[in-house]
VOLUM-527837 format. One record per residue: residue in one letter; chain; x, y, z of N, C-alpha, C in turn. Coordinates in nm, 2 decimals. Layout:
<atoms>
+------+------+--------+---------+--------+---------+----------+--------+--------+---------+--------+
! code ! unit ! n.east ! n.north !   n.up ! ca.east ! ca.north !  ca.up ! c.east ! c.north !   c.up !
+------+------+--------+---------+--------+---------+----------+--------+--------+---------+--------+
!    A !    A !      X !       Y !      Z !       X !        Y !      Z !      X !       Y !      Z !
...
+------+------+--------+---------+--------+---------+----------+--------+--------+---------+--------+
</atoms>
This chain:
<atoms>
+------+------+--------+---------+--------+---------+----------+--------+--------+---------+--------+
! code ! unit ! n.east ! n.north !   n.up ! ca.east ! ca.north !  ca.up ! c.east ! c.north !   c.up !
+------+------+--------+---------+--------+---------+----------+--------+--------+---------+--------+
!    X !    A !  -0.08 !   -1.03 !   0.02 !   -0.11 !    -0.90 !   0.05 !  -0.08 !   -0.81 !  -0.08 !
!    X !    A !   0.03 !   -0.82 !  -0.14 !    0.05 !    -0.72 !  -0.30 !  -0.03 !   -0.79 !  -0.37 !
!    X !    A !  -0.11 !   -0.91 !  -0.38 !   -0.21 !    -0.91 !  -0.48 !  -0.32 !   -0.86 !  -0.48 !
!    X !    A !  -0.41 !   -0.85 !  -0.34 !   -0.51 !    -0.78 !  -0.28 !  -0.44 !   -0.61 !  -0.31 !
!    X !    A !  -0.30 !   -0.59 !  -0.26 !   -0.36 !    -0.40 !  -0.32 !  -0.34 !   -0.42 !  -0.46 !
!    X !    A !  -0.27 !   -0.47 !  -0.54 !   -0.27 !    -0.51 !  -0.69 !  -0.42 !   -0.46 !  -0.74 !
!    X !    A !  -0.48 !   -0.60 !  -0.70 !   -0.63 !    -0.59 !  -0.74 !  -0.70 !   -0.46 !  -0.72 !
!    X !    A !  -0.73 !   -0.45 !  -0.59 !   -0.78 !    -0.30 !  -0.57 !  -0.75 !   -0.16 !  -0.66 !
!    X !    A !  -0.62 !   -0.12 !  -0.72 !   -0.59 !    -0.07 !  -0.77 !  -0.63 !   -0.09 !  -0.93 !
!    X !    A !  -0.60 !   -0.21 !  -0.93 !   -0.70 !    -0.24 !  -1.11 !  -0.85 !   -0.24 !  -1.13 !
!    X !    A !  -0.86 !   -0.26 !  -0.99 !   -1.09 !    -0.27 !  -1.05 !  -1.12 !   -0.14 !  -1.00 !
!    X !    A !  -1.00 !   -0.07 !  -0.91 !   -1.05 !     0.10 !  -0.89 !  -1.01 !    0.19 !  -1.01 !
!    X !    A !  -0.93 !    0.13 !  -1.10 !   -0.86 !     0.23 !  -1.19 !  -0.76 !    0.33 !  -1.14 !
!    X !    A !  -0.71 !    0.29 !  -1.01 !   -0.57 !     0.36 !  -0.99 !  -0.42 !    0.30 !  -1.03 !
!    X !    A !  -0.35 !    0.41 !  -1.05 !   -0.18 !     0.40 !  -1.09 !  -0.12 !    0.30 !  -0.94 !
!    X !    A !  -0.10 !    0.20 !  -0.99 !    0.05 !     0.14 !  -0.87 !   0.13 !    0.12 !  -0.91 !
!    X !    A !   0.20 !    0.25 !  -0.87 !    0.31 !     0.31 !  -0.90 !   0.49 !    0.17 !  -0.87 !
!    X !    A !   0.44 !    0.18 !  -0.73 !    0.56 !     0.10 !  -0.65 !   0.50 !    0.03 !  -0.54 !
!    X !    A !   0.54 !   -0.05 !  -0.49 !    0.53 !    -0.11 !  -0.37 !   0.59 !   -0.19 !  -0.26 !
!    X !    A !   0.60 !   -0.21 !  -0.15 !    0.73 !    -0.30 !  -0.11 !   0.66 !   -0.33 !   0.02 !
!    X !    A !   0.62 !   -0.48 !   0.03 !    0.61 !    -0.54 !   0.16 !   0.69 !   -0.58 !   0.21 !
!    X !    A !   0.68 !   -0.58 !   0.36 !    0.80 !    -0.58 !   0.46 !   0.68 !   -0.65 !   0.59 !
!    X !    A !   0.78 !   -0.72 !   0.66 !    0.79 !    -0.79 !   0.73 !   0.68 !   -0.73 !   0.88 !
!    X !    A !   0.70 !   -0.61 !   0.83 !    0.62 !    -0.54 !   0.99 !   0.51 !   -0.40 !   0.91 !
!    X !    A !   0.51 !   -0.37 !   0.78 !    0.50 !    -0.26 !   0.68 !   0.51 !   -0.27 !   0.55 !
!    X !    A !   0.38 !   -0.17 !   0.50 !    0.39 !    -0.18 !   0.31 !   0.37 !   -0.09 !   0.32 !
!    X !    A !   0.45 !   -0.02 !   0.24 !    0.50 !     0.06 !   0.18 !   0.44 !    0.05 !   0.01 !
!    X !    A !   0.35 !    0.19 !   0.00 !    0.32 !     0.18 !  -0.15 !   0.31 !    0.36 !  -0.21 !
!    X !    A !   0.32 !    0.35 !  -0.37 !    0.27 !     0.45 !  -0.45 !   0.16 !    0.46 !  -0.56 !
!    X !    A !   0.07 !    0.56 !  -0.49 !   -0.03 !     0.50 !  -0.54 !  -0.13 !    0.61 !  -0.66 !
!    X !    A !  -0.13 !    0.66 !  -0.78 !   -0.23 !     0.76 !  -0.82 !  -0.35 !    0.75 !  -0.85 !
!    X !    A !  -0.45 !    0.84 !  -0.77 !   -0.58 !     0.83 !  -0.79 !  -0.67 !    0.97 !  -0.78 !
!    X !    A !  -0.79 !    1.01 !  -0.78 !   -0.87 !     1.14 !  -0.81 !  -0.96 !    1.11 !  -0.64 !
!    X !    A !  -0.89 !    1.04 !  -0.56 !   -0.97 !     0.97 !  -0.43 !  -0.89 !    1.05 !  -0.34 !
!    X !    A !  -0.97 !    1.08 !  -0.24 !   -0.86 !     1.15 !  -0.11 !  -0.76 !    1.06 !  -0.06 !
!    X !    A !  -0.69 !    1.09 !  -0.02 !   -0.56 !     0.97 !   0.04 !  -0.61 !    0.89 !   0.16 !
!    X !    A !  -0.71 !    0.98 !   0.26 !   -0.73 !     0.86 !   0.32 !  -0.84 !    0.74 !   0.27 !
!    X !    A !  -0.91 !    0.76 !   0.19 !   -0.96 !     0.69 !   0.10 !  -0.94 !    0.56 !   0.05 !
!    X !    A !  -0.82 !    0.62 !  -0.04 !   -0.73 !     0.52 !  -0.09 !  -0.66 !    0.41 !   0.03 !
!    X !    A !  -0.60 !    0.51 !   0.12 !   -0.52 !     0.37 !   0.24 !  -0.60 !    0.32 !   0.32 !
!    X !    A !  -0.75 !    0.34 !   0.31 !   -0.87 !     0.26 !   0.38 !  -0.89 !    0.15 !   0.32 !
!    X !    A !  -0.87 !    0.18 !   0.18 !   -0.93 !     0.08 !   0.08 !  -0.83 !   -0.07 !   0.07 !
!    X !    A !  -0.69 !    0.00 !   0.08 !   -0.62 !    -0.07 !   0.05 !  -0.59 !   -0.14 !   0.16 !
!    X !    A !  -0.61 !   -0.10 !   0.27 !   -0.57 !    -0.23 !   0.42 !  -0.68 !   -0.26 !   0.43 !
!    X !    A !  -0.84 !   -0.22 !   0.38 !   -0.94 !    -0.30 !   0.40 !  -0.90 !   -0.48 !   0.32 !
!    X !    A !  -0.86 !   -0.43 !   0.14 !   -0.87 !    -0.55 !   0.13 !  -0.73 !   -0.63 !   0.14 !
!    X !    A !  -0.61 !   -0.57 !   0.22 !   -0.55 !    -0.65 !   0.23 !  -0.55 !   -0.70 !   0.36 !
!    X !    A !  -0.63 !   -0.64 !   0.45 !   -0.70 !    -0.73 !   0.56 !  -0.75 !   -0.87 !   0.54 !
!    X !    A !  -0.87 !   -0.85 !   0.46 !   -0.98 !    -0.95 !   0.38 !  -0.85 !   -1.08 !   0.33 !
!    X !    A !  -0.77 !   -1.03 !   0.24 !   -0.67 !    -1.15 !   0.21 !  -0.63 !   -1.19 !   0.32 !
!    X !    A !  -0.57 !   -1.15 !   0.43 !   -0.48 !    -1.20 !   0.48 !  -0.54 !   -1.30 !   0.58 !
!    X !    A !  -0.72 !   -1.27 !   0.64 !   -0.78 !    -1.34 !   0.68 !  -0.79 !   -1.45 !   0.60 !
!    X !    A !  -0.87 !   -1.45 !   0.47 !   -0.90 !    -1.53 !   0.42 !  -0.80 !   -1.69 !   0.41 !
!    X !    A !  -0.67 !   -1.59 !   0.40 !   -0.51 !    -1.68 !   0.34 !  -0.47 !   -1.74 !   0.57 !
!    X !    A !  -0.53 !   -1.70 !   0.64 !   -0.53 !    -1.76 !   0.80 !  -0.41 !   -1.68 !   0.85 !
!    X !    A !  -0.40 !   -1.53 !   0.80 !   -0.23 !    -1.51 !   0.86 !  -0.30 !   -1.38 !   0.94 !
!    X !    A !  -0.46 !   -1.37 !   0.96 !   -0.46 !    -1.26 !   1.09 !  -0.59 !   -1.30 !   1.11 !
!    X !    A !  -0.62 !   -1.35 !   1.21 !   -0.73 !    -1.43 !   1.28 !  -0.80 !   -1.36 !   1.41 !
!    X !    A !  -0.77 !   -1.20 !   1.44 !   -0.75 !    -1.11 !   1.56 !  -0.91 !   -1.06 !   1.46 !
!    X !    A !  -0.99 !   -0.98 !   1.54 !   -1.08 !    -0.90 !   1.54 !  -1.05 !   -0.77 !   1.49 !
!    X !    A !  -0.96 !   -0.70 !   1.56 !   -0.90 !    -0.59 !   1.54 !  -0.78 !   -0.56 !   1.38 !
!    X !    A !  -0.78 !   -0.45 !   1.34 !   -0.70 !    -0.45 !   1.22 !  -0.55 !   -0.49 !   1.26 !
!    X !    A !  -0.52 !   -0.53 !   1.19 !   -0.34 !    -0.55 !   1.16 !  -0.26 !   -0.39 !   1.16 !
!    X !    A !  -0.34 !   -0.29 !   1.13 !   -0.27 !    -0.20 !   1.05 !  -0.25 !   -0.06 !   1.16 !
!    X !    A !  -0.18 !    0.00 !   1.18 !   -0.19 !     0.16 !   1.22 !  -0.27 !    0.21 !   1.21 !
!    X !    A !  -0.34 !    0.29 !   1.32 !   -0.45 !     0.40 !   1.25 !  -0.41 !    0.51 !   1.19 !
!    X !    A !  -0.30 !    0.52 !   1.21 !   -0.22 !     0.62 !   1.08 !  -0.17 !    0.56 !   0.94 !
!    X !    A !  -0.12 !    0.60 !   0.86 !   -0.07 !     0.59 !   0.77 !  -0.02 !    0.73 !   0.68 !
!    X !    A !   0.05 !    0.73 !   0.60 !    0.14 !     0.86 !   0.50 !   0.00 !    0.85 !   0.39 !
!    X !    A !   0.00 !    0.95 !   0.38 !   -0.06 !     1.07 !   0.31 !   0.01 !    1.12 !   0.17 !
!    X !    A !   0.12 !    1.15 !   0.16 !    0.16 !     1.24 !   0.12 !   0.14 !    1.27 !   0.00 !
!    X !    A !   0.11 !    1.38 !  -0.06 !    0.08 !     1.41 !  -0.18 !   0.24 !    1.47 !  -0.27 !
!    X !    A !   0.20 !    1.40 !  -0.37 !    0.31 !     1.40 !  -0.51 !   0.25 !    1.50 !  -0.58 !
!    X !    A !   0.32 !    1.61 !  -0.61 !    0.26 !     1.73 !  -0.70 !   0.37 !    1.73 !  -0.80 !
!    X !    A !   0.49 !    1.65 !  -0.84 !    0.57 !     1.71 !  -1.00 !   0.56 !    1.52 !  -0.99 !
!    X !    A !   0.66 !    1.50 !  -1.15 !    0.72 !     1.42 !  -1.19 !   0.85 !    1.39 !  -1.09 !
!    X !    A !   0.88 !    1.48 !  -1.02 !    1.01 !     1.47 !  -0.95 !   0.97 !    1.41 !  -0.83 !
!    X !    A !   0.92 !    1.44 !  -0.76 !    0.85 !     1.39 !  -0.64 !   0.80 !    1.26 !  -0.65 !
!    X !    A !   0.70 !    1.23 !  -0.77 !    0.71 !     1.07 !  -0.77 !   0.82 !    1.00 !  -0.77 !
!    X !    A !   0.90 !    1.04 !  -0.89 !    0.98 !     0.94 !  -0.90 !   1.09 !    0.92 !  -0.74 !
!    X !    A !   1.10 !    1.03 !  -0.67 !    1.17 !     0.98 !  -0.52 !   1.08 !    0.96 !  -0.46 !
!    X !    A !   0.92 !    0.94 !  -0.46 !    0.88 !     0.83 !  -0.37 !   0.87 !    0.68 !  -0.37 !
!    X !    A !   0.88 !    0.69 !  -0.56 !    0.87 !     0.54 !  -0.62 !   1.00 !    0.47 !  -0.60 !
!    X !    A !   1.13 !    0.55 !  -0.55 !    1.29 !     0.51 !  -0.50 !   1.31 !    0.48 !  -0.40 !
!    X !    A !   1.20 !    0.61 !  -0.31 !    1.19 !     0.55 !  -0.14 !   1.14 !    0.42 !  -0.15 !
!    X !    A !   1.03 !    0.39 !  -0.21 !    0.96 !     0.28 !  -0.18 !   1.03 !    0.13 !  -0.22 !
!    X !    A !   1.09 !    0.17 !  -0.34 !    1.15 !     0.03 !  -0.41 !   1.31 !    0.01 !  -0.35 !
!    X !    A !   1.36 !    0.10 !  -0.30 !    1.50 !     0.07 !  -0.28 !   1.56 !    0.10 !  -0.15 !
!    X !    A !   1.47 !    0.19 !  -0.07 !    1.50 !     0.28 !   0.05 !   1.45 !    0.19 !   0.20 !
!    X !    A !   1.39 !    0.09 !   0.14 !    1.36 !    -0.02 !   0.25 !   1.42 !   -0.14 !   0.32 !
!    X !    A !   1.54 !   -0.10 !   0.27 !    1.63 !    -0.21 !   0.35 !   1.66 !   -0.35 !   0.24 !
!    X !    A !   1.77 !   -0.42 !   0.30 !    1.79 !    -0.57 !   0.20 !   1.64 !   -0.60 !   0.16 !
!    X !    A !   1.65 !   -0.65 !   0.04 !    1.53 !    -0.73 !  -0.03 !   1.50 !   -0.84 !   0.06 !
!    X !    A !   1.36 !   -0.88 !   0.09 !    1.32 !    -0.98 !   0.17 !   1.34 !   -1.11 !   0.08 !
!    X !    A !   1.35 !   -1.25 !   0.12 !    1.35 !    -1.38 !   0.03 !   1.21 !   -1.43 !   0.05 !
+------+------+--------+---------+--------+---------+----------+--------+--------+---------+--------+
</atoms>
């Protein structure tokens, strides 16, 4: 799944900032000139597509929330505490 949003973010030409997959949730930061829902369509689209392809969601229906965070980063400050939330604020490191 972080290689599919990886990818996405390199052939879109967006910033991946941070990211942190979890067990039930991913958690990411992401800069782009795209509206945010945009961007988090794009990116459970193709980490849908992997996760099919890799046999780990074989359901019809998405894997994902029909919500997801939004939030807009307007200073240097604000990123960097979302890039902290995301990398450190998520509990023990998974193995």
């Amino acid at each position: 799944m972080e290689h599919a949003i990886n990818e996405t973010c390199r052939i879109r030409k967006w910033t991946l900032w941070a990211i942190n997959v979890r067990t039930n949730h991913v958690q990411t930061v992401v800069t782009s000139r795209k509206k945010p829902e945009l961007v988090l369509n794009a990116l459970k689209a193709n980490a849908t597509r992997e996760l099919r392809e890799a046999g780990c969601w074989e359901h019809e229906h998405s894997p994902w929330a029909d919500r997801g965070s939004k939030i807009w980063l307007w200073n240097e400050r604000e990123l960097n505490n979302a890039i902290d939330y995301v990398l450190y604020e998520q509990g023990d490191p998974l193995p």
